[in-house]
N, C-alpha and C positions, 0 to 999 in steps of 0.2 A: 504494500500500500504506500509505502514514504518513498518506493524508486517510481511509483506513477505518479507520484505529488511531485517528483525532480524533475523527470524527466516531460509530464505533459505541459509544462510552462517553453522549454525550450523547443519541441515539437511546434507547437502553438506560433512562437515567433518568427521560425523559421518559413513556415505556412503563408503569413505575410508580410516576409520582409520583400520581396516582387512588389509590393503596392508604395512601402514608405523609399523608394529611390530620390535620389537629389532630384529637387525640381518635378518634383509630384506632385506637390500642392499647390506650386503655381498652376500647373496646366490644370487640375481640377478648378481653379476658382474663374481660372480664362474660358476654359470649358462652358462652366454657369453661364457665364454672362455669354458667351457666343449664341449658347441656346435659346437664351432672354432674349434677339435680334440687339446687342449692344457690343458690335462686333470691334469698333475702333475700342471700346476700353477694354475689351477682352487681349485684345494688339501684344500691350508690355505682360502682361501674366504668363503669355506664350512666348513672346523672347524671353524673359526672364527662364521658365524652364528651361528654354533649350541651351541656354550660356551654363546652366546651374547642370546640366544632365546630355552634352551633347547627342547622344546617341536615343533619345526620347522621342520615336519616330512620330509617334502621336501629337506631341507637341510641335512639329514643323509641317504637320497636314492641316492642325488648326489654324498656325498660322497663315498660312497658304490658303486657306479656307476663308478666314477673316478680312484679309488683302480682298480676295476673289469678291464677294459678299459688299465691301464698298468700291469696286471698278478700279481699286490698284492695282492693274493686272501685272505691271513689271515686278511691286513689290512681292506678289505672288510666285515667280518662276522659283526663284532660289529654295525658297523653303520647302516646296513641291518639289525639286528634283532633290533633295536632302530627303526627305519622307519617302522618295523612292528609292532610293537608295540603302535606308536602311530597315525597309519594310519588308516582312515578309512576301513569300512573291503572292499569297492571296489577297493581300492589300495593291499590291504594284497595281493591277488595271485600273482599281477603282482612282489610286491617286494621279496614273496616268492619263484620265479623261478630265482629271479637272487640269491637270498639266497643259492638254493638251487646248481646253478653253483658255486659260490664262494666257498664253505664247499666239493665242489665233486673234484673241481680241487686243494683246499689246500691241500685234504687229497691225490689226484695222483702226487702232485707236493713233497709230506714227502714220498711215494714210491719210486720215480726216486731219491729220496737223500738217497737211505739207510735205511727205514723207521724211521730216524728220523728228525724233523725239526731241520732248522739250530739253534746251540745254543745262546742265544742273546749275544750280545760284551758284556764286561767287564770291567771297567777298572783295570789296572792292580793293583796287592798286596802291599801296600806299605812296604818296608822293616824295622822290628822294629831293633833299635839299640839298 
């Protein structure tokens, strides 16, 4: 009775230590809120995971997802091929069609501009004296 009192504590933790990984709780609370449609503040919850836990495939498909969700499509590609990359291959198609909307509508969204995408800001020159 006292080695099942030892040992079902450490059984127990080892059960869910899969769930408490670095940067777990951010992608559940990014999570929430993505579900809520409040996809720009769900944004920092999922980077944060994924700087906290790089390999947290989950958390760069929501990101990618979040991008997607408000017409960032450029900000979308990178986290999308990162989520393929380390997903299993039963996830690969599914995060490969949003991939594959995100990179279709960057590149009709660099059309409607002119064919060029916007140039990134700058800050401005400083003047030598």
């Amino acid at each position: 009775m006292i080695a099942l009192a030892l040992v079902l504590p450490v059984v127990a933790s080892c059960a869910t230590m899969g769930r408490f990984s670095p940067g777990r709780d951010n992608f559940e609370q990014g999570r929430a809120l993505f579900n809520q449609g409040k996809f720009a503040d769900s944004v920092p919850y999922f980077e944060r995971a994924t700087r906290q836990d790089p390999d947290l495939a989950e958390a760069y498909l929501y990101l990618g997802r979040a991008h997607v969700s408000q017409s960032h499509w450029r900000e979308a590609i990178q986290p999308l091929r990162t989520a393929f990359r380390l997903s299993p291959r039963g996830m690969q198609q599914e995060i490969m069609s949003v991939l594959i909307d995100a990179t279709f509508a960057a590149a009709l969204n660099d059309l409607k501009l002119g064919g060029n995408p916007p140039a990134p800001e700058r800050p401005p020159d400083k003047e030598i004296l």
